[in-house]
N, C-alpha and C positions, 0 to 999 in steps of 0.2 A: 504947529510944528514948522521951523524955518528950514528952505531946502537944506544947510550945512546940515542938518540933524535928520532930514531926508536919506543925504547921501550919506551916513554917516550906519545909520540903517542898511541901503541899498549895501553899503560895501560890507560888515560884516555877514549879512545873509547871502551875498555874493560867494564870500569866503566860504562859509559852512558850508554851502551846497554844493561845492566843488567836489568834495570829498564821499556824498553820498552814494547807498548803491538803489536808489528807489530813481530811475530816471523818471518815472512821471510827474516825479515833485522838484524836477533840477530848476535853474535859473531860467531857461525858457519859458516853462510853466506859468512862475513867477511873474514875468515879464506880460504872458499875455492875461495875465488874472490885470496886473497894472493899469493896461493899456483896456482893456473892455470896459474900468471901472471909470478911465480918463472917459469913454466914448459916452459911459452912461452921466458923466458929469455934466457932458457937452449936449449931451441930446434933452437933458432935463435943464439945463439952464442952471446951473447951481452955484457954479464957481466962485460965485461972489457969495454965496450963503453959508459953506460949509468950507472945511480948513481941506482942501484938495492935499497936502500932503500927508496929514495925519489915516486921511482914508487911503494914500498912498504906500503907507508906511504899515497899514494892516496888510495890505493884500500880498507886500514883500513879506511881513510876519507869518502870515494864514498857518502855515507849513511846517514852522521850525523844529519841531517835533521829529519831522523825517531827520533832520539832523544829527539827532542823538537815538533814535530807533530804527531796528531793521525795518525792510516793507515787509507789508504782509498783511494777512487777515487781523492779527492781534492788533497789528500798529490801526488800522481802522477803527477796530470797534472800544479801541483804547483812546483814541485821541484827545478826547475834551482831557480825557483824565490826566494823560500827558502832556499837551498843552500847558495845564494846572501846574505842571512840576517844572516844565522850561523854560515858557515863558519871560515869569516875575524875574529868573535870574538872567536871562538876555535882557529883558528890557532895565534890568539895572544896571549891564554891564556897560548900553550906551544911555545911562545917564539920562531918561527916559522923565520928565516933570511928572508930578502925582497927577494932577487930572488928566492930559496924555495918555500915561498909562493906563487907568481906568478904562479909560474910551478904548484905548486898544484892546485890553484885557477882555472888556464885554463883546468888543464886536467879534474878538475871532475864539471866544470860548462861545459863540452862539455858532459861528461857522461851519463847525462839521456835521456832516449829513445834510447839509442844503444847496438844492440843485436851482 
C-alpha cells in the first residue's frame, strides 16, 4: 500500500469517526492502536519484510463498524458480523486493490475479541 493510499484511508476514517457517539472507538483510539503497532514493527525488526502501511491501514480500519452502529453490548458481540457488512463497501469506496483488501479483510475479521 503507498502512503497516498495510506492517507487516503487515514482521512476518510478520520471523517467517520468524527461523527460517532462510542468515544472509545474515536480517532485517538485509532491513533494509538497505530502507533503500538509502529513500536511492535520496530521492536521486532520488520519494516523491511512486511508492507508497514497496509498493517497501518488495518489498525485505522479495526473499528469501522462503530461508524455505522450505536455502542453497546449488541455492537460487541456483533462485530465480526458487522465488520462482514461494512467493511467490503469502505474498502471499495477507497479503491482498495483485490489482494490489499483480502489482507485487510482477514486481518481485522480475525480482530475482535483479541486482547
Amino acid at each position: 500500500m503507498t502512503e497516498a493510499k495510506l492517507n487516503k484511508v487515514k482521512n476518510l476514517v478520520n471523517d467517520r469517526v468524527t461523527k460517532i457517539k462510542d468515544p472509545q472507538h474515536g480517532w485517538i483510539h485509532l491513533q494509538r492502536v497505530a502507533n503500538f503497532a509502529k513500536k511492535i514493527v520496530k521492536t521486532l525488526r520488520v519494516e523491511n519484510k512486511i508492507n508497514v502501511n497496509l498493517l497501518l491501514a488495518a489498525c485505522f480500519l479495526h473499528d469501522i463498524n462503530h461508524t455505522f452502529y450505536s455502542p453497546g453490548l449488541l455492537n460487541y458481540f456483533l462485530e465480526r458480523r458487522r465488520l462482514k457488512k461494512v467493511l467490503p463497501k469502505v474498502l471499495a469506496e477507497l479503491d482498495i486493490d483485490d489482494r490489499e483488501k483480502e489482507i485487510l479483510e482477514n486481518a481485522i475479521y480475525l480482530s475482535p475479541y483479541s486482547f
